[in-house]
RODO-2510 file (C-alpha; in nm, 4 decimals, decimal comma):
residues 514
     n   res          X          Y          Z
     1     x     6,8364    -3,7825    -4,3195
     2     x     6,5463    -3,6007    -4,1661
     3     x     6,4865    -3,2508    -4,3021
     4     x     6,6721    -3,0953    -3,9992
     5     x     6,9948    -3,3287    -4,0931
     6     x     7,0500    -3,0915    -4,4067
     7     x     7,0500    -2,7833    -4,1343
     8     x     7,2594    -2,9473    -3,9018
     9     x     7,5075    -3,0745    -4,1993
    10     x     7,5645    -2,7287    -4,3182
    11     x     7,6167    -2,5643    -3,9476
    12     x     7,9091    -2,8375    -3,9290
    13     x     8,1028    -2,6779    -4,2058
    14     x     8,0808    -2,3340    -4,0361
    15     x     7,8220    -2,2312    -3,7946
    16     x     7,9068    -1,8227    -3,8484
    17     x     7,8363    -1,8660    -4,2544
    18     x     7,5302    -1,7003    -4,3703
    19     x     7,2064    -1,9544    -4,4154
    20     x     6,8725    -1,7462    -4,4781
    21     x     6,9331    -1,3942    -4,6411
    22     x     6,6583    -1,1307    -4,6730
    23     x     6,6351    -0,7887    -4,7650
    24     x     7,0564    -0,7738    -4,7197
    25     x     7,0363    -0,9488    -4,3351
    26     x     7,1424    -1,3156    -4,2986
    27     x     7,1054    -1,5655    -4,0332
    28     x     7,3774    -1,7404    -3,9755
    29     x     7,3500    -2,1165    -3,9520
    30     x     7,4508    -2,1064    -3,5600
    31     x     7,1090    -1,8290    -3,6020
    32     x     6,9025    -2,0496    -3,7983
    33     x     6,9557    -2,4010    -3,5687
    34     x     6,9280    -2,2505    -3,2450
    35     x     6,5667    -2,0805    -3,3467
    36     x     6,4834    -2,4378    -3,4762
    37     x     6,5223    -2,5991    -3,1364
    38     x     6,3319    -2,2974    -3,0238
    39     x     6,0363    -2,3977    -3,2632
    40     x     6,0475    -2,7579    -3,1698
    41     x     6,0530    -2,7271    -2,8226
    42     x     5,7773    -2,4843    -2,8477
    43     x     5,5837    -2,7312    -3,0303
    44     x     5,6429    -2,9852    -2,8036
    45     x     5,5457    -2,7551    -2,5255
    46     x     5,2531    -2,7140    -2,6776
    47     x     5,1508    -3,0632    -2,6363
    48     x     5,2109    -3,1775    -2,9891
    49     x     5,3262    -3,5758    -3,0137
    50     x     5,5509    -3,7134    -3,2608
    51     x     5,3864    -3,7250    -3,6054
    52     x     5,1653    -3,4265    -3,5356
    53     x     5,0681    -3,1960    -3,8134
    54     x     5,2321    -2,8530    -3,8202
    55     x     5,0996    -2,6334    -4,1392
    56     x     5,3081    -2,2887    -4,2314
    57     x     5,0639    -2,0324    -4,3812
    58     x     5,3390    -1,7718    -4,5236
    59     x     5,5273    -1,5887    -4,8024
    60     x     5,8569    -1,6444    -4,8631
    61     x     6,0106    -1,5252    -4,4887
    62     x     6,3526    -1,6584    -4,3346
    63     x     6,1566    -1,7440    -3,9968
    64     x     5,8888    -1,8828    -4,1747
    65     x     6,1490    -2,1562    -4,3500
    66     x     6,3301    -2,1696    -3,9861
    67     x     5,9941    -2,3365    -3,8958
    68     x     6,0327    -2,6069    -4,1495
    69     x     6,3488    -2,7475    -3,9289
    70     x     6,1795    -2,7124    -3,6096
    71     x     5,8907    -2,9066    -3,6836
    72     x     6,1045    -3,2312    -3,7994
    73     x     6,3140    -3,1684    -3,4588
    74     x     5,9709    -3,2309    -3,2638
    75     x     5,9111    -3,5120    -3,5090
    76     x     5,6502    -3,3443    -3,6273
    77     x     5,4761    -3,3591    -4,0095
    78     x     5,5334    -3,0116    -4,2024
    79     x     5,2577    -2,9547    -4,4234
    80     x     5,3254    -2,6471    -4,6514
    81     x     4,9783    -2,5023    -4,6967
    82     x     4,9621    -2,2592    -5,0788
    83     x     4,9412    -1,8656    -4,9310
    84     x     4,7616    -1,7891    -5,2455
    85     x     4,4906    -2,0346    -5,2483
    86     x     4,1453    -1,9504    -5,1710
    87     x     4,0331    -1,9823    -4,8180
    88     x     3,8401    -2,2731    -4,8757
    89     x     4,0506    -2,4653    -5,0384
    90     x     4,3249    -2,4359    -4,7318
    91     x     3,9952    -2,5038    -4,4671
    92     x     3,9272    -2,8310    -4,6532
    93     x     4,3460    -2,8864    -4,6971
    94     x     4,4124    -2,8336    -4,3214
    95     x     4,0613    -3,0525    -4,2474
    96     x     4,1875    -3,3337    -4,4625
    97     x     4,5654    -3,3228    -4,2916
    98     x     4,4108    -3,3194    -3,9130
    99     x     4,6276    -3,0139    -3,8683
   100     x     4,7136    -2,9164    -3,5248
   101     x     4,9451    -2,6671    -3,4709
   102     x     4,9109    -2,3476    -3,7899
   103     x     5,1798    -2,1256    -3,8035
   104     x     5,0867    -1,7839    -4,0358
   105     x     5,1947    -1,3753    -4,0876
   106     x     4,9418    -1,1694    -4,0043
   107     x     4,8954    -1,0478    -4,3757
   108     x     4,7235    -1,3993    -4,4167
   109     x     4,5268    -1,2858    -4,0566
   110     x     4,1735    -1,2238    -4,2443
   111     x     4,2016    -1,6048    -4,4558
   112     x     4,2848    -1,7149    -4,1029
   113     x     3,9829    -1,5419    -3,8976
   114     x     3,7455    -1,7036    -4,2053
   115     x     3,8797    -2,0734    -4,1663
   116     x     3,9310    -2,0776    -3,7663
   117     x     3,6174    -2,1648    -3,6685
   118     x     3,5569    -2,4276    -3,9271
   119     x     3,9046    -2,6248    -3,8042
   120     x     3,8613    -2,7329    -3,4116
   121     x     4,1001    -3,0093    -3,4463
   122     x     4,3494    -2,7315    -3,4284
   123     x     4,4471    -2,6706    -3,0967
   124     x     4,6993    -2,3702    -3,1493
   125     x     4,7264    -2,0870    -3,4326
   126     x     5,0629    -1,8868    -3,4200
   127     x     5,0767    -1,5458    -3,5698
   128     x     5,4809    -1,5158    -3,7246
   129     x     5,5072    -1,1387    -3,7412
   130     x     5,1937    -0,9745    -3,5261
   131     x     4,9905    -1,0105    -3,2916
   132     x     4,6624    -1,1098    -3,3443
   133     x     4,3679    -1,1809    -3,1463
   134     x     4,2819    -1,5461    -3,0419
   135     x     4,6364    -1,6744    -3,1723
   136     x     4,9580    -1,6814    -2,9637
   137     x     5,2557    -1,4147    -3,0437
   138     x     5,5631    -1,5723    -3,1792
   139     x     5,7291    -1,4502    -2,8615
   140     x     5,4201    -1,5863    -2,6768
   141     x     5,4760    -1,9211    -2,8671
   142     x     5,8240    -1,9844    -2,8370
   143     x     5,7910    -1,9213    -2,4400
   144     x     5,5611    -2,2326    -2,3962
   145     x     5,8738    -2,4355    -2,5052
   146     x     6,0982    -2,3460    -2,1628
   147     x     6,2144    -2,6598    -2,0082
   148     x     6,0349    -2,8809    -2,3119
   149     x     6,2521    -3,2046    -2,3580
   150     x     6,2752    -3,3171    -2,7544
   151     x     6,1419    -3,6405    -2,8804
   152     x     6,5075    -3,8575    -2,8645
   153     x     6,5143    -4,0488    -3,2533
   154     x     6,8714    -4,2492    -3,2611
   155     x     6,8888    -4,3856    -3,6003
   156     x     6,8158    -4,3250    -3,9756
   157     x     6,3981    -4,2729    -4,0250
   158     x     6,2155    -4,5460    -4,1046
   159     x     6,0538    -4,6127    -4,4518
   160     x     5,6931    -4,5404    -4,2753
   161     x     5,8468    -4,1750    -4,1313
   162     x     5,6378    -3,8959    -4,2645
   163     x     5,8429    -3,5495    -4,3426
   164     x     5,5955    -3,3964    -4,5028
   165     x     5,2017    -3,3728    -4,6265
   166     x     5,2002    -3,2198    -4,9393
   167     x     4,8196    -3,1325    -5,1049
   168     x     4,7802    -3,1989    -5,4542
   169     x     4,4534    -3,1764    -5,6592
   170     x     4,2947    -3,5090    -5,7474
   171     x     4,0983    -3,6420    -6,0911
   172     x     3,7828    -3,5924    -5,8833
   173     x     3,8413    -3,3174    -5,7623
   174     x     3,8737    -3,3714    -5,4343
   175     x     4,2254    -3,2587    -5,2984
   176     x     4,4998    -3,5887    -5,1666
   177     x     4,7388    -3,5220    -4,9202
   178     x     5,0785    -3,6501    -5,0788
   179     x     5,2749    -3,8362    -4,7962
   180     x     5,6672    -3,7506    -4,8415
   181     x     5,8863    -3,9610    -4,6680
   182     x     6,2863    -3,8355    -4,5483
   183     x     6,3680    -4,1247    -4,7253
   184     x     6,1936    -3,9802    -5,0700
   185     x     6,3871    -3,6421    -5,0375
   186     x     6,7006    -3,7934    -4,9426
   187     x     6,6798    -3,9715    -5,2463
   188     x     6,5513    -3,5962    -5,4202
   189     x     6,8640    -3,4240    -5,2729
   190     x     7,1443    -3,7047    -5,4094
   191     x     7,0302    -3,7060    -5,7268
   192     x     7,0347    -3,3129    -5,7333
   193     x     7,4103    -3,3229    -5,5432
   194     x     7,4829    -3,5758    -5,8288
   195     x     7,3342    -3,4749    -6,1521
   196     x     7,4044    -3,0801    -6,1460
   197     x     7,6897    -2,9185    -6,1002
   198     x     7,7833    -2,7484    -5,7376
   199     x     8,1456    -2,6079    -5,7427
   200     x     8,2464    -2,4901    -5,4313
   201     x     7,9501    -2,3762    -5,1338
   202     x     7,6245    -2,2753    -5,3945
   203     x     7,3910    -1,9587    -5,3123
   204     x     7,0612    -2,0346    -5,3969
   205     x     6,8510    -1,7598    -5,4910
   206     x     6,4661    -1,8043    -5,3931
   207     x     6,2211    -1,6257    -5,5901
   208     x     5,8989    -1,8935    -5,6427
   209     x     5,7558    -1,9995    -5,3917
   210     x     5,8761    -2,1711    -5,0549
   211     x     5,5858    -2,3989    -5,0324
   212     x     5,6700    -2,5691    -5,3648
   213     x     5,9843    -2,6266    -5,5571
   214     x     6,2038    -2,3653    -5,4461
   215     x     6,1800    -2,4828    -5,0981
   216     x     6,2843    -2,8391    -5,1147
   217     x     6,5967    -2,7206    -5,3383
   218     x     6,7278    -2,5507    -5,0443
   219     x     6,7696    -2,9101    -4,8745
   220     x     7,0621    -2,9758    -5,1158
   221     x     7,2215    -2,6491    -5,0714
   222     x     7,1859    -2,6153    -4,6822
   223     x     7,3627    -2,9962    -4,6904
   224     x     7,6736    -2,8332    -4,8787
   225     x     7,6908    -2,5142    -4,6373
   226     x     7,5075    -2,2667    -4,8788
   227     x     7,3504    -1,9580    -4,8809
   228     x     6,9717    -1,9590    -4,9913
   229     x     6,9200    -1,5881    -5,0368
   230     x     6,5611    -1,5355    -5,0033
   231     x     6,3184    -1,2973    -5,2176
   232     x     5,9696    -1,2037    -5,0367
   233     x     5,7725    -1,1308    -5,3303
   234     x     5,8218    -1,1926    -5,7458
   235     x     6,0249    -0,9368    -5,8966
   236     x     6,2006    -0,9541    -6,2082
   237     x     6,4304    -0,6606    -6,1606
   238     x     6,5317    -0,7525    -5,8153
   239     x     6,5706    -1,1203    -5,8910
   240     x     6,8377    -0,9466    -6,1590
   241     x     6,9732    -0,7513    -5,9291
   242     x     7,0356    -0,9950    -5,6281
   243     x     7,2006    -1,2803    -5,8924
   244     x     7,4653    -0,9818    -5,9661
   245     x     7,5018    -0,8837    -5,5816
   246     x     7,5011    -1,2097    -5,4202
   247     x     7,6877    -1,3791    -5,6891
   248     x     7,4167    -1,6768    -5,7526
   249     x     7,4700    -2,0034    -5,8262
   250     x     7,1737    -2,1595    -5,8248
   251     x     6,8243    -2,0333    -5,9053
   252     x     6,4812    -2,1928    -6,0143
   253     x     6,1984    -2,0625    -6,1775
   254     x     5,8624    -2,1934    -6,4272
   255     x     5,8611    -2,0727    -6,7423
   256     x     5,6282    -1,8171    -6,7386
   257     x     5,8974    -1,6036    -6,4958
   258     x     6,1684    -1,7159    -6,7247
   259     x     5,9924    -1,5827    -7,0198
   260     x     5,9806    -1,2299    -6,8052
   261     x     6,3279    -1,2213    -6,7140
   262     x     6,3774    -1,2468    -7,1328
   263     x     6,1700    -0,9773    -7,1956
   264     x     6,3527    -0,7233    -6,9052
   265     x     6,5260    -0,4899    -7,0106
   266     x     6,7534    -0,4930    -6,7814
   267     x     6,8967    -0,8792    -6,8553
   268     x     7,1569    -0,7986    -7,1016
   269     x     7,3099    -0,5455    -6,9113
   270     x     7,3318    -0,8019    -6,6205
   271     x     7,6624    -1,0285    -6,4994
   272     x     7,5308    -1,3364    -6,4428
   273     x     7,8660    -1,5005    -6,5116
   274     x     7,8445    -1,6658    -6,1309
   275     x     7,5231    -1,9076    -6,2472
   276     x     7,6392    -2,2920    -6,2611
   277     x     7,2821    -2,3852    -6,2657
   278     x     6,9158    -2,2352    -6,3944
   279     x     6,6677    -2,4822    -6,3375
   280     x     6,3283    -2,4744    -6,5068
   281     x     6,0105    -2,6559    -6,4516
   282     x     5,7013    -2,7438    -6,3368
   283     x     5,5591    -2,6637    -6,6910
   284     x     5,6488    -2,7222    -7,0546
   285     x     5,9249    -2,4245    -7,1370
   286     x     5,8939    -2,2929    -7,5682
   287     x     6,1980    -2,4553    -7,7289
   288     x     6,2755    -2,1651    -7,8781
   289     x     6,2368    -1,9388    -7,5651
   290     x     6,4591    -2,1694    -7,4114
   291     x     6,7496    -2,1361    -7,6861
   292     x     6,6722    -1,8182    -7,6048
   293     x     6,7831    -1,8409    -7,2612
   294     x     7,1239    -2,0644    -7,3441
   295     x     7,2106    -1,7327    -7,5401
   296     x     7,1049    -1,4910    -7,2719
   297     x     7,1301    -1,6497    -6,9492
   298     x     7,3537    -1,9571    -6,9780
   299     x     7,3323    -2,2354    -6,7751
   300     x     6,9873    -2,3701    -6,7913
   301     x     6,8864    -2,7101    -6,6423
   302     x     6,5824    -2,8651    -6,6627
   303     x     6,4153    -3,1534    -6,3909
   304     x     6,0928    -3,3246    -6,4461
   305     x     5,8585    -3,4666    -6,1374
   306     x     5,5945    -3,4068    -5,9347
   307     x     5,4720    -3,3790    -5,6135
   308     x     5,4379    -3,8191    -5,6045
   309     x     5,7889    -3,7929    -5,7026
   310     x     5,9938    -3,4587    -5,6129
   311     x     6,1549    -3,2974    -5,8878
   312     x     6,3657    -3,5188    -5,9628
   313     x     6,2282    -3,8157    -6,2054
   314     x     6,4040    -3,7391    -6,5250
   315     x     6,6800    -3,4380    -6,4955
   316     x     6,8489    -3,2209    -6,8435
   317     x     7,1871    -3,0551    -6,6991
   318     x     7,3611    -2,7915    -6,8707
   319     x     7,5935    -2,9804    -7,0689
   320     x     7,3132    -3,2048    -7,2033
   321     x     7,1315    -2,8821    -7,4154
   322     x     7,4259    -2,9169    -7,6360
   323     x     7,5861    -3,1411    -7,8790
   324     x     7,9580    -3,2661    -7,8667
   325     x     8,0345    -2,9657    -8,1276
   326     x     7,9238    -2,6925    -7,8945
   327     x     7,6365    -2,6239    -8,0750
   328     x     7,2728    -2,6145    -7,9192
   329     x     7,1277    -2,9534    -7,9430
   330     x     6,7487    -2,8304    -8,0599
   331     x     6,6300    -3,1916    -8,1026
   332     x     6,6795    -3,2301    -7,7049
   333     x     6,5114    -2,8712    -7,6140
   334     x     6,1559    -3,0393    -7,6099
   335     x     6,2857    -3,3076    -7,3909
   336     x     6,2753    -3,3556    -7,0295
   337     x     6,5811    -3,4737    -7,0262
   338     x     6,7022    -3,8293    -6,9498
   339     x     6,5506    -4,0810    -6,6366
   340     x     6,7741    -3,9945    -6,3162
   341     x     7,0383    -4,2443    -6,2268
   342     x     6,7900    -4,3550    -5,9376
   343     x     6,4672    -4,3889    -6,0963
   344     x     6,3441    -4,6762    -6,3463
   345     x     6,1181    -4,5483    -6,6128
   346     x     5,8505    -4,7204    -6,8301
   347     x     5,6820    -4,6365    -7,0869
   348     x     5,3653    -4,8393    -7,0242
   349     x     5,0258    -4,9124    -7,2416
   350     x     4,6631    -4,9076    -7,0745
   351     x     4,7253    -5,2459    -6,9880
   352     x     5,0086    -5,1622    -6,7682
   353     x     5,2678    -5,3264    -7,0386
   354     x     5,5772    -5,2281    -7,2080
   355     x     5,5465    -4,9974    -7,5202
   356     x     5,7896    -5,0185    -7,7867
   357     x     6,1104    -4,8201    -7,8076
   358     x     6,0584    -4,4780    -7,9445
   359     x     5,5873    -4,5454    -7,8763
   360     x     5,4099    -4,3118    -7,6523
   361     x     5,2663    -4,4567    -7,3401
   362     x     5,2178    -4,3622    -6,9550
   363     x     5,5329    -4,2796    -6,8102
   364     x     5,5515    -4,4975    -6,4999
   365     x     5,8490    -4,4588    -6,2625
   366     x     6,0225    -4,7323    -5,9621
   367     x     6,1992    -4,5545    -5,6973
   368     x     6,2609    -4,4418    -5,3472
   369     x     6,2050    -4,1276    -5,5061
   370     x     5,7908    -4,2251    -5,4893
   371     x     5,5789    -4,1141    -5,1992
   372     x     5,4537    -4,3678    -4,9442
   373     x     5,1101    -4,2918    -5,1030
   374     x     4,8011    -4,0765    -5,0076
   375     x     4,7118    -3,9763    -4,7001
   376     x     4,4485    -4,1992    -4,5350
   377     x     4,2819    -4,2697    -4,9210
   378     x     4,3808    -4,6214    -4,9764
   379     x     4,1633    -4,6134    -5,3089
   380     x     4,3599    -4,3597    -5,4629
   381     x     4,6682    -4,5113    -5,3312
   382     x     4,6288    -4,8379    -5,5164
   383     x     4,5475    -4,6554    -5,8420
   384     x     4,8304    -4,4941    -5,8751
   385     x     5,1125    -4,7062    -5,7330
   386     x     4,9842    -5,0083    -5,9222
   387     x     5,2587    -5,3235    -5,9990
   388     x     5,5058    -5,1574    -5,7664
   389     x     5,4796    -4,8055    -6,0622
   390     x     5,4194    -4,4733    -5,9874
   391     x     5,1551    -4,3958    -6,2734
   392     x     5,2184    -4,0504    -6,3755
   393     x     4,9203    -3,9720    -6,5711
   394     x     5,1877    -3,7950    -6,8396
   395     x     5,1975    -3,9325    -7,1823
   396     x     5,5806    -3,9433    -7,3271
   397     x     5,8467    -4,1573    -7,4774
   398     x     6,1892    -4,2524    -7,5027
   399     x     6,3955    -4,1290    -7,7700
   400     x     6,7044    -4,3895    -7,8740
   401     x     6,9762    -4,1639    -7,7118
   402     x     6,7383    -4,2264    -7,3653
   403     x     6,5829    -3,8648    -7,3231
   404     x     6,2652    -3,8666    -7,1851
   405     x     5,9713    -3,6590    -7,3946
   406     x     5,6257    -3,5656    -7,2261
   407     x     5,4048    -3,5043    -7,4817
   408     x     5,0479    -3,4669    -7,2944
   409     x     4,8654    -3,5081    -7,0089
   410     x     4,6565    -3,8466    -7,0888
   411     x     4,3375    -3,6342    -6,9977
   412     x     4,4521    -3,3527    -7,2152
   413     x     4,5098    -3,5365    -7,5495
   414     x     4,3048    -3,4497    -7,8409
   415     x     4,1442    -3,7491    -8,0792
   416     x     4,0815    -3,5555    -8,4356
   417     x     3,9699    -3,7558    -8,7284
   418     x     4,0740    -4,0688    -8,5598
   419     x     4,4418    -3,9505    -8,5070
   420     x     4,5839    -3,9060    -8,1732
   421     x     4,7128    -3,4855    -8,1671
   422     x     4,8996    -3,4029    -7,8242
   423     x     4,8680    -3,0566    -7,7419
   424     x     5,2213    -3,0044    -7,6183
   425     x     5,3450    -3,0567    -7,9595
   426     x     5,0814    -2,8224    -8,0962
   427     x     5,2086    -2,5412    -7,8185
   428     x     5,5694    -2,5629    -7,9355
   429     x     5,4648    -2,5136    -8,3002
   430     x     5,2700    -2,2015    -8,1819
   431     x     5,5490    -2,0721    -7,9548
   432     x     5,7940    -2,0548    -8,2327
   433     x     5,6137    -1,7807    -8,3855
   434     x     5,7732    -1,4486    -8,2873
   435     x     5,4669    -1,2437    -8,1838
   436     x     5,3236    -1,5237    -7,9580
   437     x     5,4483    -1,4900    -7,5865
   438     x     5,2164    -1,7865    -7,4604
   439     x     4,9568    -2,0101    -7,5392
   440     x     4,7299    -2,3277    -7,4325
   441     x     4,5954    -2,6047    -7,7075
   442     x     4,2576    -2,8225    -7,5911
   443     x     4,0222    -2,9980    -7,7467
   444     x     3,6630    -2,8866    -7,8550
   445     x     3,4041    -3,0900    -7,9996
   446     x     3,3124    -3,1142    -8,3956
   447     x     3,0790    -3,3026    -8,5565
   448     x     3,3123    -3,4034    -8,8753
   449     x     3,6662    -3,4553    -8,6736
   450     x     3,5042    -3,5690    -8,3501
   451     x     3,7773    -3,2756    -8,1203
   452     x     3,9424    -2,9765    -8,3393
   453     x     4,2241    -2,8311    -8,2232
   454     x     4,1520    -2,4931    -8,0729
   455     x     4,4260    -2,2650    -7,9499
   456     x     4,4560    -2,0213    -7,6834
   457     x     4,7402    -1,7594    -7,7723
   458     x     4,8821    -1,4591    -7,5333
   459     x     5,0403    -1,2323    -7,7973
   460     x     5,3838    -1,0435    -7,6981
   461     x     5,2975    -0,6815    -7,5846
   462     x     5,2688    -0,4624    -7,8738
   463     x     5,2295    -0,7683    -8,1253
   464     x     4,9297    -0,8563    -8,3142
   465     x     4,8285    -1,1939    -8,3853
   466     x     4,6554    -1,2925    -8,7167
   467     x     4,4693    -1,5949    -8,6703
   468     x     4,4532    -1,7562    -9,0542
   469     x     4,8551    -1,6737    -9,0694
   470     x     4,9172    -1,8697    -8,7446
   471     x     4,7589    -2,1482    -8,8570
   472     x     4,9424    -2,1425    -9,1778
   473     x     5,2325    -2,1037    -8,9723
   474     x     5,1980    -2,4228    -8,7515
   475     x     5,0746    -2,6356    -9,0623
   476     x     5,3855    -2,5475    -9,2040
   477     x     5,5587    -2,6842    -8,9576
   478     x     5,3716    -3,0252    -8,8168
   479     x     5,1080    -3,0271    -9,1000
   480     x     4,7464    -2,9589    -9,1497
   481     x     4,6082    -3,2777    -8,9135
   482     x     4,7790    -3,1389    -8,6264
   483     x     4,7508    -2,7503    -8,7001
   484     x     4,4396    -2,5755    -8,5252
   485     x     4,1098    -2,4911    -8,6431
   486     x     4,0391    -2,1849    -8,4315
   487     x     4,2126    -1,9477    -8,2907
   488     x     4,1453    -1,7353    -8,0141
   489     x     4,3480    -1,4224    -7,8632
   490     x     4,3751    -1,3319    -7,4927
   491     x     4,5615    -1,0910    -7,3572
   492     x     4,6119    -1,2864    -7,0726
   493     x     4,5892    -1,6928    -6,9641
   494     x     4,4340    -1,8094    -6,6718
   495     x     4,7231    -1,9510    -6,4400
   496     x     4,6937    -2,1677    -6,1426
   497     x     4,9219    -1,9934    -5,8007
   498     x     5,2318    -2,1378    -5,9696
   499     x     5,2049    -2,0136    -6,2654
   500     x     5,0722    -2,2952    -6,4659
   501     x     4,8140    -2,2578    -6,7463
   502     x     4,4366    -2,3127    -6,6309
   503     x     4,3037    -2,5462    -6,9391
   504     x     3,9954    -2,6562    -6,7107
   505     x     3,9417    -2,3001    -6,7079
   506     x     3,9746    -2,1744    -7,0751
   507     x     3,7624    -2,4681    -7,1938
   508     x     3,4881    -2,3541    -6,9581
   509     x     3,5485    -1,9892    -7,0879
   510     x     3,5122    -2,1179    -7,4262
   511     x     3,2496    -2,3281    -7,3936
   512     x     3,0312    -2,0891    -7,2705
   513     x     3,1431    -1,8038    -7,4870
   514     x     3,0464    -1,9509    -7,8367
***
């Protein structure tokens, strides 16, 4: 299926249901197509050819998302381009994609006007919501499409079809353009259709962002005639509020917003009795924040990928964060659950070869889950899709019931007095202490252990942290080798634009502070 398919699936099982909601107006899915063929015939009236490069510069906006299905009807490439990264970063993004067609608001008009110049191979910039000097209107836009005939594609896409061009930071620094094929999130939206529950047509409330996660979970919910109820800008109080309103099935959001709907005060007082399904990812969740929220919240689910491999390498449903009795199964709460039904997954050593059971190793994944590979770097390519494996650059094992355990990032783990300490063992020691609301564990240098274990901690509001009793704490718990040897407190972490801690960045601030 190509990403308009899921559209077109869900307008067969009732063209006047509501699709996009936002701000308490829906499209309907007769609403949502017919703008689609608007967009694509636009596009093609625009002189773009099949496989062309369309980038969507927005916030979370229903017409926005509408885009996403136009550009596959033109058999165009979407490439999602990060609203809140720095202009430079989306110049040299939209310069490595050859983008040539960039649809924006006009809140992201000044990022545009400092880029624009810099990016000739793009041949037409569409403001959404404005208008804006040197870019077409949308109404302007959508005009050039009169009379355009679309590209005619009988058949299922081919294994070299490009749906999207996803960028992703790279070891050198240098950022790769991830090349998603339909057949990749096909395979993405089966294995969420078959490994979570979905009784009866889902709403899907969208609070992270479009361009990542969130937005390829609508796929699976537009394919069953759902609602994806659509939230402009984070709010913890109004994501509340709309899973009560709208009756929510479905949600998704990284810890770090999970941890704030626990601390609203407003949660308790909340019916969220319509949730079948509260995914979390993208980072390591606190096992104890996260029995937490199977008290508070209910149905939690956890999925494990990455942008190589959307979402969906190993996946943790509801019924799997508890034991046969009923009873929270803590042993599985650091897990990532088990490998999905289909994706292989090794456990591989440095020399690309099968660990023992239960042994830490790469985890290395087979599928048609795995991207076609980087855009036009070759290199890069054959590094990480080596033997016919997606090398994940996560370190992690198998447990003997088959759950899957990430333990590090291979760059991240800490060598101390020749023993091998992985820092997201460390974090879960530290997270179980009551007055800690976050933290980040690296590696510094020492002349006796070779690294110590330093950690980073964001203290609940209100809470004070003593450093000596944390580390008491923690060596209580996974012993002195593992335990850290400094302590610092931050009121704050440095987070990438989804949320993820910034470890680059607090060993730099380190570094230069002592």
């Amino acid at each position: 299926m190509r990403l308009h398919d899921y559209l077109d699936k869900g307008a067969s099982l009732g063209p006047d249901r509501p699709c996009l909601t936002t701000d308490g107006t829906s499209l309907s899915y007769a609403d949502v197509v017919g703008l689609s063929h608007e967009v694509a015939a636009a596009l093609v009236g625009r002189g773009l050819g099949a496989g062309g490069r369309v980038a969507i510069l927005s916030a979370n906006d229903p017409v926005a998302f509408t885009c996403v299905f136009g550009i596959s009807r033109a058999a165009a490439v979407w490439c999602p381009i990060n609203p809140r990264n720095e202009a430079g970063e989306n110049r040299e993004l939209l310069e490595l994609f050859g983008a040539e067609v960039v649809l924006y608001q006009s809140g992201f008009a000044p990022l545009v006007a400092a880029i624009r110049d810099e990016l000739p191979a793009v041949h037409t910039w569409v403001c959404l919501d404005a208008d804006d000097p040197g870019s077409l209107s949308w109404r302007g836009f959508l005009d050039r499409g009169a009379g355009a005939s679309l590209p005619d594609r009988p058949g299922p896409p081919g294994v070299d079809e490009l749906a999207m061009l996803v960028g992703t930071g790279g070891t050198t620094g240098r950022p790769k353009g991830v090349m998603l094929t339909p057949i990749n999130l096909e395979t993405m939206t089966a294995l969420t259709l078959m490994g979570y529950p979905f009784d009866g047509p889902p709403v899907y409330l969208a609070l992270a962002p479009l361009t990542h996660a969130a937005g390829v979970l609508c796929f699976p919910v537009l394919s069953l005639g759902g609602e994806v109820v659509i939230m402009r800008s984070p709010d913890v109080g109004g994501f509340l509020r709309l899973v009560q309103v709208h009756r929510v099935t479905h949600t998704f959001l990284p810890p770090t917003l999970i941890y704030m709907v626990l601390g609203s005060p407003d949660l308790d007082s909340t019916d969220l009795s319509s949730l079948q399904c509260f995914w979390y990812g993208a980072a390591p969740m606190s096992a104890s924040r996260l029995e937490e929220a199977l008290r508070r919240i209910g149905p939690m689910a956890q999925l494990f990928g990455q942008t190589e491999a959307p979402m969906m390498i190993s996946m943790m449903r509801p019924a799997d964060h508890y034991a046969p009795d009923g009873s929270v199964a803590t042993e599985r709460l650091t897990s990532a659950g088990r490998p999905a039904p289909l994706v292989n997954v090794a456990i591989l050593d440095e020399d690309d070869e099968p660990v023992a059971s239960g042994e830490r190793g790469e985890i290395c994944a087979r599928s048609s889950l795995v991207m076609g590979g980087y855009w036009r770097d070759p290199e890069e390519t054959a590094r990480t899709l080596r033997n016919g494996w997606l090398h994940t650059g996560d370190i992690g094992f198998l447990d003997e019931e088959g759950f899957l355990h990430i333990v590090d990032r291979a760059k991240d783990m800490i060598i101390t007095g020749g023993f091998n300490v992985y820092s997201t063992e460390v974090e879960q020691a530290v997270l179980a202490h009551e007055a800690v609301q976050d933290c980040a564990v690296i590696g510094r240098p020492d002349e006796k252990w070779g690294e110590r274990v330093v950690v980073v901690v964001q203290p609940h509001p209100g809470a004070t942290v003593d450093p000596d009793e944390l580390i008491a704490f923690v060596k209580q718990r996974i012993g002195s080798v593992k335990a850290p040897k400094e302590v610092h407190v931050w009121d704050d972490l440095p987070r990438s634009k989804v949320g993820k801690v910034l470890k680059t960045e607090i060993k730099k601030e380190i570094s230069t502070s002592v």
